[in-house]
C-alpha positions in Angstrom: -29.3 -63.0 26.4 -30.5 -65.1 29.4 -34.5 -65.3 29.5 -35.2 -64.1 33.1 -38.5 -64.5 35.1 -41.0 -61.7 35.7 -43.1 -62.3 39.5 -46.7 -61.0 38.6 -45.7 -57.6 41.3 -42.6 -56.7 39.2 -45.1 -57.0 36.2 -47.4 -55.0 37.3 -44.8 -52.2 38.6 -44.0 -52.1 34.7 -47.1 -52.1 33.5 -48.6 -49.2 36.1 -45.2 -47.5 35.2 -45.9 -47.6 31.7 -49.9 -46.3 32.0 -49.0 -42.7 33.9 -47.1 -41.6 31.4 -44.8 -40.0 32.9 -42.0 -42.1 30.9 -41.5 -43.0 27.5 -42.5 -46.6 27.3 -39.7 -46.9 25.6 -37.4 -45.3 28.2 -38.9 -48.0 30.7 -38.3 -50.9 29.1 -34.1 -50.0 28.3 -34.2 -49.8 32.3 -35.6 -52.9 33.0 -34.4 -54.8 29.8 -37.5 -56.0 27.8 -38.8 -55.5 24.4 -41.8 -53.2 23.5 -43.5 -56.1 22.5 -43.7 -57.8 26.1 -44.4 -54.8 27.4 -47.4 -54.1 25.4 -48.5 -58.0 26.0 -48.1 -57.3 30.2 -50.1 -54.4 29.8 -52.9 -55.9 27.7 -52.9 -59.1 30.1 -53.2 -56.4 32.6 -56.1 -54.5 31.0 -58.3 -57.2 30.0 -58.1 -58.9 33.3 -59.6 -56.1 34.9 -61.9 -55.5 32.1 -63.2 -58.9 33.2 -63.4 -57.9 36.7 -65.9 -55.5 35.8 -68.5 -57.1 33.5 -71.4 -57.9 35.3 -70.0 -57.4 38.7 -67.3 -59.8 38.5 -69.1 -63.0 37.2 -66.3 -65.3 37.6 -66.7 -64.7 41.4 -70.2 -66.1 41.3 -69.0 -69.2 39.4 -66.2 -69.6 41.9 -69.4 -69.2 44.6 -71.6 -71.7 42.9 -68.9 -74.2 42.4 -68.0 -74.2 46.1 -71.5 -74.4 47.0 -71.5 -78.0 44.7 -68.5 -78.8 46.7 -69.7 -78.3 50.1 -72.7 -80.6 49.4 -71.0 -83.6 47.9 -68.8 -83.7 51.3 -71.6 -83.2 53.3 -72.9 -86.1 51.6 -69.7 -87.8 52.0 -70.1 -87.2 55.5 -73.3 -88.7 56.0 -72.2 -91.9 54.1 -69.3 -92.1 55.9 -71.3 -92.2 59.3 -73.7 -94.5 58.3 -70.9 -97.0 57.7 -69.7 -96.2 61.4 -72.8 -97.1 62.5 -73.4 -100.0 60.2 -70.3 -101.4 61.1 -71.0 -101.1 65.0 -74.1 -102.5 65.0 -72.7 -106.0 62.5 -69.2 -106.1 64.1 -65.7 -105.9 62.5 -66.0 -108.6 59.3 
């Protein structure tokens, strides 16, 4: 059988299908063709992504934050360099 590729929506329609219970899990995955097994590793992915969403108000979003804030001051360093060798180089001439 030909390994085909899941997009992260179609993934997620599975998985959400799968958590209301309305169907056998195993009735969902005969109609979209995949094994118990990746189901139940979609839907773990799923779950412990949004368990870390959720400790301590989503801490990744603060690193992601902090990181950016590092960021934007190296270039506004890089900024300031890079003017003062404009200026530098206007008041010396072209070499």
């Amino acid at each position: 059988m030909k390994s085909r590729k899941w997009s992260a929506d179609e993934k997620l329609a599975i998985v959400m299908e799968g958590l209301k219970e309305k169907r056998s899990v195993a009735d969902i995955c005969r109609e979209h063709k995949i094994s118990q097994t990746l189901y139940y590793r979609w839907r773990d992915k799923f779950l412990e992504g949004g368990k870390r969403g959720l400790v301590n108000g989503g801490s990744d979003e603060n690193a992601y934050k902090a990181e950016i804030e590092k960021l934007q001051k190296i270039i506004g360093k890089q900024a300031i360099q890079i003017e003062i060798l404009k200026k530098t180089e206007e008041l010396f001439g072209k070499s």
